[in-house]
PAPAFI-95003 format. One record per residue: x, y negated, z negated of N, C-alpha, C, O in turn; residue in one letter. Coordinates in pm, whole numbers, plus 50000, padded with zeros to 5 digits. Each point is the difference from the previous one (the first is absolute). Layout:
REM residues N
XYZXYZXYZXYZa ...
REM end
This chain:
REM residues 249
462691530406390498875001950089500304995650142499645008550082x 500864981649966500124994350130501235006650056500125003350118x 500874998649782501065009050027499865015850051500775006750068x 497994996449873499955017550021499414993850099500725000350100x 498094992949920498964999850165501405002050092500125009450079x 500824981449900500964998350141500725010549972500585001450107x 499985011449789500885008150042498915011750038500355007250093x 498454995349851499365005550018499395003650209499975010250069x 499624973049960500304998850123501155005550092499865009350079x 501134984749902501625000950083500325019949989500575005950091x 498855002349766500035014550017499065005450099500425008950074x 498154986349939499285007050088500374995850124499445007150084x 501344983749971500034993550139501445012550033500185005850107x 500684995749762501365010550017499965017050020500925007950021x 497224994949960499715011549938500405007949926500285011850017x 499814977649837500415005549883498864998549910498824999850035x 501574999249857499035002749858500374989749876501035002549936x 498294987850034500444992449937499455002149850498814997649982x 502125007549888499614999649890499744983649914500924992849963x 498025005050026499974985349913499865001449854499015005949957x 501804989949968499275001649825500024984249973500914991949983x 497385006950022499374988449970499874998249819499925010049928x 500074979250029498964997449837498735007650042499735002350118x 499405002149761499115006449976498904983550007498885000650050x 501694985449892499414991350017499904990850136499444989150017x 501245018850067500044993850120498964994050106499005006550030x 501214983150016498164996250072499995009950082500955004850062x 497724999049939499415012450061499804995050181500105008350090x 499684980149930500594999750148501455001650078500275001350120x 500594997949759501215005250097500455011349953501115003550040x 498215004549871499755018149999499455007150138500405010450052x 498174977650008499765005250124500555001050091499985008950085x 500784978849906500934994550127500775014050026499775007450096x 501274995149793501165010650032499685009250019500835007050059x 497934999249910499055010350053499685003850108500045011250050x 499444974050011499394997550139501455005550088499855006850101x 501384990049855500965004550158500535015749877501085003349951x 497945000950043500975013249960500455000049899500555010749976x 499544979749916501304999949912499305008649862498844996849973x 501845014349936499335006549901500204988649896500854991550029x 498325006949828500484992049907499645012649893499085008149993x 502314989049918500035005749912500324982849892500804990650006x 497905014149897499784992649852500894997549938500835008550031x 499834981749857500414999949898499494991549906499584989150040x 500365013949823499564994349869500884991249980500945003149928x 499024985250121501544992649911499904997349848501024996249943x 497825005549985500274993749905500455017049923500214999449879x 499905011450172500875008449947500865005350042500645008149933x 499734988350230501035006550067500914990650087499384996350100x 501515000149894500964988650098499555007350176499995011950030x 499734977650049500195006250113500875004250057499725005450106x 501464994349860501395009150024500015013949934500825009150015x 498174990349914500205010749890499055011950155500455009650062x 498464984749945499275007350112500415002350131499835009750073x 500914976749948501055005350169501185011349972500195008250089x 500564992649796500785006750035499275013549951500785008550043x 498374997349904498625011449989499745001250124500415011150035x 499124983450054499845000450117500955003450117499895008750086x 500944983649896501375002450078500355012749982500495004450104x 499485003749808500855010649954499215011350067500615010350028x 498074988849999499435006850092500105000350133499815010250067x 500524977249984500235003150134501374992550003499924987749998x 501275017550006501844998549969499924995150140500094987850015x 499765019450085500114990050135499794991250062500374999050117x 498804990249804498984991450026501614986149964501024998949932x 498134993150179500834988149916499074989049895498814997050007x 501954999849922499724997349826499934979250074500924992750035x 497845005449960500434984050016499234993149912499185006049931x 500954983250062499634989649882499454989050050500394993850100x 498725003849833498944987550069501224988250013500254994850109x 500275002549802500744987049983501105004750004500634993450083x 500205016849861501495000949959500435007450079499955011649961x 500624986650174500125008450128500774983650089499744988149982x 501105017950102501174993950102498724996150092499544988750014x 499985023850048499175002750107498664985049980499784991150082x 499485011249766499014989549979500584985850033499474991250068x 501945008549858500074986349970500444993350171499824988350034x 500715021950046500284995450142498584998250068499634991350078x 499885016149886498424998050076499454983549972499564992350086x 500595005549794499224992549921500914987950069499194991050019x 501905005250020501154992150043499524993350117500254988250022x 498895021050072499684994450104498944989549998499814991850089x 499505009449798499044986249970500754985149978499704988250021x 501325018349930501114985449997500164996050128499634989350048x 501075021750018500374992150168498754993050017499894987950018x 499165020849976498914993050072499544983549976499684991150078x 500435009649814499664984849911501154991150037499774988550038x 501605016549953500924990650080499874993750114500304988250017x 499165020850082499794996850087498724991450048500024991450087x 499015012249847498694987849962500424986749963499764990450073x 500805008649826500974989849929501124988250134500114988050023x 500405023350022500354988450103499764998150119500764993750074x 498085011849962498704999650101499714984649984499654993750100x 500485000149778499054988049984498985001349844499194991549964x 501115020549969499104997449882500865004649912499815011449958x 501434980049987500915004349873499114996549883498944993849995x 502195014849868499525002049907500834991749884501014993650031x 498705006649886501445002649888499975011349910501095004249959x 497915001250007499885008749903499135011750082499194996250084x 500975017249893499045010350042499705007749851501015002249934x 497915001350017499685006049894499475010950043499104999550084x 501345011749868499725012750003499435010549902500855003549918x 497895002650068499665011649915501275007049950500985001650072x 498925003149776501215004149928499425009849976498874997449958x 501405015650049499705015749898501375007649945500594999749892x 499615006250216501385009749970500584993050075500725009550031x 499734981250039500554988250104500695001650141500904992850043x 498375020650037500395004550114499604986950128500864996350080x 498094999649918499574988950056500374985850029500114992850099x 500095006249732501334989449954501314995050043500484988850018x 500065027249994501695001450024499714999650131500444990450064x 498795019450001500094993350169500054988650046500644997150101x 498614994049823499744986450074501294991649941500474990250057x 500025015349816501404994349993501404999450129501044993850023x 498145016450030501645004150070499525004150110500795008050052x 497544989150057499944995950037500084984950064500534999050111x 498984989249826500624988949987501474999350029500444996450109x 500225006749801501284999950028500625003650119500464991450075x 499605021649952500565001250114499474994150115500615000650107x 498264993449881499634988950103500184986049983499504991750076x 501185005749828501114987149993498834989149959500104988050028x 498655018349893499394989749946499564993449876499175005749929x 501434979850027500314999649840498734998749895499954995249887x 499145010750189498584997749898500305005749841500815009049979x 498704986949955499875007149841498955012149971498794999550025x 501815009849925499025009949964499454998649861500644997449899x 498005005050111499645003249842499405011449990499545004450105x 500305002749785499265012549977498794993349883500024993349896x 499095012350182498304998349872499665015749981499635009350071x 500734988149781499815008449963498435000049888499584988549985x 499625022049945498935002149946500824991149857501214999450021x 498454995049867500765000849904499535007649923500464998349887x 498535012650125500015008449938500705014050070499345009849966x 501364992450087501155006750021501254994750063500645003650099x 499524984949797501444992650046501285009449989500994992649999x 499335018649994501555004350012500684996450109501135004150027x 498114986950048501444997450097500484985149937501154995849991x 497494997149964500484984949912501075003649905501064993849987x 498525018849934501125002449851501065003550078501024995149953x 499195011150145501335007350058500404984750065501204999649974x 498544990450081500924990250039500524993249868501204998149981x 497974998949941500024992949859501355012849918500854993649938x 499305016950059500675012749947501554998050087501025001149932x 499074996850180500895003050096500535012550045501075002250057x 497815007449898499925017950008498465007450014499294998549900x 500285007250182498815007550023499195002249859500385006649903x 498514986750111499265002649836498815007150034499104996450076x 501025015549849498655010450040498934999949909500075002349880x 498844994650192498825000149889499755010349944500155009450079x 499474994349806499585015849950499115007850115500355009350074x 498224983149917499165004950100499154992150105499914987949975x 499525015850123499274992750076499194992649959499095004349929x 501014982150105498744990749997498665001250024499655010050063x 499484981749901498995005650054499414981850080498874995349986x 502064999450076499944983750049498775005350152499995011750040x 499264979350010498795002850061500785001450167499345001550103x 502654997149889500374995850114501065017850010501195002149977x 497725007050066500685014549959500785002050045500735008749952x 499714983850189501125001050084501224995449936500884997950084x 499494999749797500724997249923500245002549843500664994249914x 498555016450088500115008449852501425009250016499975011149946x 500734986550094501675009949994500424995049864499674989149953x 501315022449972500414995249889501424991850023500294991549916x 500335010050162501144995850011500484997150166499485008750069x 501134984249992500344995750099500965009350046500625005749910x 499714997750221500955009950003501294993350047500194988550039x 500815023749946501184998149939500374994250212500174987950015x 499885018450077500104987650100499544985749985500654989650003x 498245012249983499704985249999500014994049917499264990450016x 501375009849861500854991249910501544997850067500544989150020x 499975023650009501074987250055499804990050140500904992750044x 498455007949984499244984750102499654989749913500504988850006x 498425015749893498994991549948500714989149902499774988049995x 501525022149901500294989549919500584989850063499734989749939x 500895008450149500574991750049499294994550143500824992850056x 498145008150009499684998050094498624992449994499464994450095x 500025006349760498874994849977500284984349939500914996049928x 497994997250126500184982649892499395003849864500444993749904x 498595015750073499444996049894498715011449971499255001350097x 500505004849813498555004550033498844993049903500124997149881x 498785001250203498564992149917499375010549958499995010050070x 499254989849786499375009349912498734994050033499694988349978x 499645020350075498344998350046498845006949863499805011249953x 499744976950026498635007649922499105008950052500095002150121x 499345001949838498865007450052498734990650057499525002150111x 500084989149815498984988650103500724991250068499384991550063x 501795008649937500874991350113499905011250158499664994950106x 500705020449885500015006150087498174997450044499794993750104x 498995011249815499244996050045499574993150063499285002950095x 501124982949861499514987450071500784996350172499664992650093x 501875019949877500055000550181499355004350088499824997550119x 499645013149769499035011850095498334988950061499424999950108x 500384993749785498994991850080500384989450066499224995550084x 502014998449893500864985750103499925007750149499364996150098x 501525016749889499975000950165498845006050048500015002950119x 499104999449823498695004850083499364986650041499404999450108x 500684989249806499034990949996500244991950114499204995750082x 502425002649908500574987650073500955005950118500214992750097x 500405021049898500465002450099499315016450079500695007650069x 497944994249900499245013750025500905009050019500125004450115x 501005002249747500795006850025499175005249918499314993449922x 500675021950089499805009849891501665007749911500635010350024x 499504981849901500815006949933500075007349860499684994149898x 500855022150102500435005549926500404992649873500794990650012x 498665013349847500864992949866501584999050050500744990250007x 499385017750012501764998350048500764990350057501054993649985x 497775008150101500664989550139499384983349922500664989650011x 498725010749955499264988049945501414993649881499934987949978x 501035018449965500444998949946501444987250008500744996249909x 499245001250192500754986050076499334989550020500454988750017x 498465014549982498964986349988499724996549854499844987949986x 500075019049903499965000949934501254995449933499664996349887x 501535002350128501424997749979499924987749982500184994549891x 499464998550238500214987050038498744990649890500184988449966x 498605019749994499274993749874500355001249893499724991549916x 501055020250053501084998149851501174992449986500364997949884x 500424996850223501184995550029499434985950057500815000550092x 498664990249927499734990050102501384992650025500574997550107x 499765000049782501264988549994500935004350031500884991650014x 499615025550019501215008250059499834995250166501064998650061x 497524998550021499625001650118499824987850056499814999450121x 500214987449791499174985550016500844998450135501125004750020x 498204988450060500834993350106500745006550115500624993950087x 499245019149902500725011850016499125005750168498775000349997x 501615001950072499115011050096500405014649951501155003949978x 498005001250014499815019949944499365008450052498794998650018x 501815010950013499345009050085499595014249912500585010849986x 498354984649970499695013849919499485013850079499084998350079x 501425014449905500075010350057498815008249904499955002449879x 499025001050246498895007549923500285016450074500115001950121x 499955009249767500505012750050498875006950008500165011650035x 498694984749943498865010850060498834993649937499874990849920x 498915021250176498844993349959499065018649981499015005150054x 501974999349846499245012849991499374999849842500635006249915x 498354988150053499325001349902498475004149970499144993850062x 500485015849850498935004950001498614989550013499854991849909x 499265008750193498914987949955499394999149899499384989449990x 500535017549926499254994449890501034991149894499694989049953x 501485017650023501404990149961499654983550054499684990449930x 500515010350206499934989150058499194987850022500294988150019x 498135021349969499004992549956499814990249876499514988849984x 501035019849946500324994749857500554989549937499624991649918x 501945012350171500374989750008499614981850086500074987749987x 499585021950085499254982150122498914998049871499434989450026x 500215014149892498644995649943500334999549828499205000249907x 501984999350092500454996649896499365009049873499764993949895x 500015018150112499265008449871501785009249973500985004150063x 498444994749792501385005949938501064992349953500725003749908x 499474981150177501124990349942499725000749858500694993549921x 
REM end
């Protein structure tokens, strides 16, 4: 979702045409979003069709188009890199870190900030928080090989229902990551109401999902300064309501 808004965007600014194939369960505010700059969405069923199964259906219709990937793309993970510089450079502004925790899905976000960091010569630790109800990136570090879930999750943090991590950003991740934290589902919740309460952030299940890290993990973080990375705040209000008001835990 936040991925199509921005390629969706960057095509209408190119005067092109941006094909998106969203989940069919996708929050319906960032269906609008990619809408709003132009972008078409075409549906998929995950629980009967892989979304690869629908991009390359898609693709095959328009052969000239370029084929990109929310997460598993050179192009994403360099994009995504520049949040590292950026934080490096915050970092020795006067507000270092030791640890930066980052939202985990297909791990385009992830691997950037791996190698962002890095090439900005800064030794913070990465972690990935991941849903633990779609841990394949936990089993794939635990595996020491890409572990693909059969099918999509249905974890409340949708920005991270991918079945499998992609094949770039595993070779970053296995080796570039400290560790990844398996987030519950009322652990992600209870970020979603921490940063509204205490830091009036509105964040996305997704993004909530590093705050949430650091309440499943305490003793990985004790003593520690952490800079948890919130990746959006695109969630439907009534979702959100819900969550601030605790119906459904």
């Amino acid at each position: 979702g936040n991925f199509g808004q921005a390629l969706a965007r960057a095509a209408a600014l190119a005067g092109k045409r941006a094909i998106i194939v969203m989940p069919a369960t996708s929050a319906q505010v960032k269906v609008d979003a990619v809408r709003s700059f132009g972008g078409e969405v075409v549906f998929v069923d995950t629980q009967r069709e892989t979304r690869a199964a629908k991009v390359a259906e898609v693709f095959a219709q328009h052969p000239d188009a370029y084929l990109g990937s929310a997460f598993d793309d050179p192009f994403v993970i360099s994009g995504n890199a520049s949040l590292g510089h950026e934080l490096a450079a915050v970092a020795r502004s006067g507000r270092p870190f030791d640890d930066v925790v980052v939202p985990l899905g297909g791990g385009g976000l992830t691997a950037g900030m791996v190698v962002g960091l890095r090439a900005a010569g800064y030794p913070a630790r990465v972690w990935g928080a991941e849903p633990l109800l779609a841990n394949d990136g936990a089993q794939s570090l635990r595996a020491g090989h890409i572990v693909r879930a059969e099918r999509e999750s249905q974890t409340i943090a949708d920005g991270a229902r991918t079945q499998a991590l992609g094949v770039h950003n595993w070779a970053i991740l296995q080796h570039g990551l400290a560790g990844i934290v398996e987030v519950g589902e009322e652990e992600i919740r209870e970020g979603v109401r921490l940063l509204s309460a205490l830091a009036n952030v509105k964040a996305e299940p997704t993004g909530a999902l590093t705050t949430g890290a650091v309440l499943a993990a305490p003793d990985r973080f004790r003593g520690k300064t952490v800079c948890c990375v919130v990746s959006g705040g695109n969630v439907d209000p009534q979702v959100y309501l819900d969550i601030l008001s605790g119906a459904n835990s």
